[in-house]
BAMI-506568 format. One record per residue (C-alpha): residue in three letters; chain; x negated, y negated, z negated; residue number from 1. Coordinates in Angstrom, 3 decimals. Layout:
% BAMI-506568
NODE   pator   figu         px         py         pz   vexkol
NODE     Ala      A          X          Y          Z      NUM
...
This chain:
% BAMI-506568
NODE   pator   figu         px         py         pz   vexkol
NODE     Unk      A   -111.377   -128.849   -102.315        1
NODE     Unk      A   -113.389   -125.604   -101.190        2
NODE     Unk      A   -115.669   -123.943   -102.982        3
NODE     Unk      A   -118.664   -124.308   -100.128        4
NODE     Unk      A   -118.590   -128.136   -101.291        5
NODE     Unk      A   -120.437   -127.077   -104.345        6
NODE     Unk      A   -123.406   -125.235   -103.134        7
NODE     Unk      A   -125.496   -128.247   -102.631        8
NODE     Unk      A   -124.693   -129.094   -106.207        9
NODE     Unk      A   -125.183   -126.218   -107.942       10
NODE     Unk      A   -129.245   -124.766   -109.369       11
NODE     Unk      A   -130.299   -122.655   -106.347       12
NODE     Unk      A   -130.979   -120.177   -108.948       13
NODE     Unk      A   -127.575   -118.947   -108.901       14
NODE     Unk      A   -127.208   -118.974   -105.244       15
NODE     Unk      A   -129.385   -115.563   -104.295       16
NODE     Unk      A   -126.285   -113.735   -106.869       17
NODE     Unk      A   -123.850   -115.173   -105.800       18
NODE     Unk      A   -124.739   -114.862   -102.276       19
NODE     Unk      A   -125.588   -110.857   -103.119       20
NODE     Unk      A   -121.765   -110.529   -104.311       21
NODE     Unk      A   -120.072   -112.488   -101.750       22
NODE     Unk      A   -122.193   -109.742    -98.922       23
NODE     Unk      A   -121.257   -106.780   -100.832       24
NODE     Unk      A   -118.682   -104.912    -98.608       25
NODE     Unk      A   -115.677   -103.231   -100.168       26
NODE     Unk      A   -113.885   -102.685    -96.950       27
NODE     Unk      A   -114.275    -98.989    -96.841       28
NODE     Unk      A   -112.678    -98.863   -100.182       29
NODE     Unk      A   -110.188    -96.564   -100.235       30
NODE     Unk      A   -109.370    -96.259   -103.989       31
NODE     Unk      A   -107.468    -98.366   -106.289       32
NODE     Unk      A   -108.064    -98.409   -110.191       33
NODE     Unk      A   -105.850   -100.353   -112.259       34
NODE     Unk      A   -108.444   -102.372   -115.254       35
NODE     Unk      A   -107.486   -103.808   -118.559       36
NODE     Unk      A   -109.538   -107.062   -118.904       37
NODE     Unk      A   -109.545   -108.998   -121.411       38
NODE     Unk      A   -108.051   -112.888   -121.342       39
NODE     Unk      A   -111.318   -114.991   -121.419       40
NODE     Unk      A   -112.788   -112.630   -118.625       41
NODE     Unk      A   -109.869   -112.695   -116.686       42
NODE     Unk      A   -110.229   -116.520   -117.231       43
NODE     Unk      A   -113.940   -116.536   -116.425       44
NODE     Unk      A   -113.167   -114.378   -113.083       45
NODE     Unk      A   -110.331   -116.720   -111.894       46
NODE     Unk      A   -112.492   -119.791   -112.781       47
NODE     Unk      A   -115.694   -118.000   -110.610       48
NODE     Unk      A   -113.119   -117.552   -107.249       49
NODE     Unk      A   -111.983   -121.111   -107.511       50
NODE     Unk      A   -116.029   -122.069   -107.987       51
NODE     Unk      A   -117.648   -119.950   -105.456       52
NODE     Unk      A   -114.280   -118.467   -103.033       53
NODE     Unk      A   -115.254   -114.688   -104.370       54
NODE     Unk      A   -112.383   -112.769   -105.442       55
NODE     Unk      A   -111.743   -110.658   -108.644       56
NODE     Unk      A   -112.319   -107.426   -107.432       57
NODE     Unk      A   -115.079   -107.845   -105.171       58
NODE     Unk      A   -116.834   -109.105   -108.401       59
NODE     Unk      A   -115.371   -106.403   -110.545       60
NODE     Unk      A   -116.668   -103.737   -107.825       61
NODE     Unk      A   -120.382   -105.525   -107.042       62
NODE     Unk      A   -120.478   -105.330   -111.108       63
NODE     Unk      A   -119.604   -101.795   -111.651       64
NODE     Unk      A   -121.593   -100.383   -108.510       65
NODE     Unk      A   -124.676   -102.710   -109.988       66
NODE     Unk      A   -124.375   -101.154   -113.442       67
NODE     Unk      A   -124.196    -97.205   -112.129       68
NODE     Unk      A   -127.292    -98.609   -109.785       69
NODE     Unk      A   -129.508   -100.252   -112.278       70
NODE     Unk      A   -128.842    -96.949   -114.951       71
NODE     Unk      A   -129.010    -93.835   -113.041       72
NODE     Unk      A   -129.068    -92.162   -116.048       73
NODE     Unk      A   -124.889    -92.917   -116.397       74
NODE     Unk      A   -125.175    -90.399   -113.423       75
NODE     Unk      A   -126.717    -87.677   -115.033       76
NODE     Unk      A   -124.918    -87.808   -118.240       77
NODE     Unk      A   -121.793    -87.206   -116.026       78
NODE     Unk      A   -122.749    -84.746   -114.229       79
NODE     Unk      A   -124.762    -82.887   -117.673       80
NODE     Unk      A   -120.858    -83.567   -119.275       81
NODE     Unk      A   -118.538    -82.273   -116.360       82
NODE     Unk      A   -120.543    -78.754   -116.187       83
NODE     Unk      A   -120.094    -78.558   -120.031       84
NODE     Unk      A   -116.479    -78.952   -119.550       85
NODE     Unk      A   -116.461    -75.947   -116.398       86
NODE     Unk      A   -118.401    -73.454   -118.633       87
């Protein structure tokens, strides 16, 4: 059964994320990174594709790029730690 059969069912609440994730583009992704989950995510990430058709690591990607957006200051305490490092 696809995944598009549940929109109508589902609080329209969720839709605006969902919809946000599924139009975040990856496809000039170069760059592969190997990540250690753990089993009820990995669960809970396998259980969202067969809900809503989006896959692992678009989600994984949308999440990580949201989380350096939403905290710029992860930014700067890179940056202040790789010039400590090259003194």
């Amino acid at each position: 059964m696809s995944w598009k059969f549940f929109r109508g069912k589902r609080d329209p609440a969720y839709n605006e994320i969902l919809d946000r994730i599924k139009a975040y583009d990856k496809s000039g992704d170069r760059s592969l990174v190997h990540v250690r989950l753990d089993d009820h995510t990995i669960l809970l990430l396998n259980q969202l594709k067969l809900a809503t058709g989006i896959e692992m690591q678009k989600m994984i990607a949308f999440a990580i790029t949201e989380l350096i957006r939403q905290h710029p200051e992860l930014r700067t305490l890179i940056k202040q730690f790789l010039q400590k490092i090259n003194e």
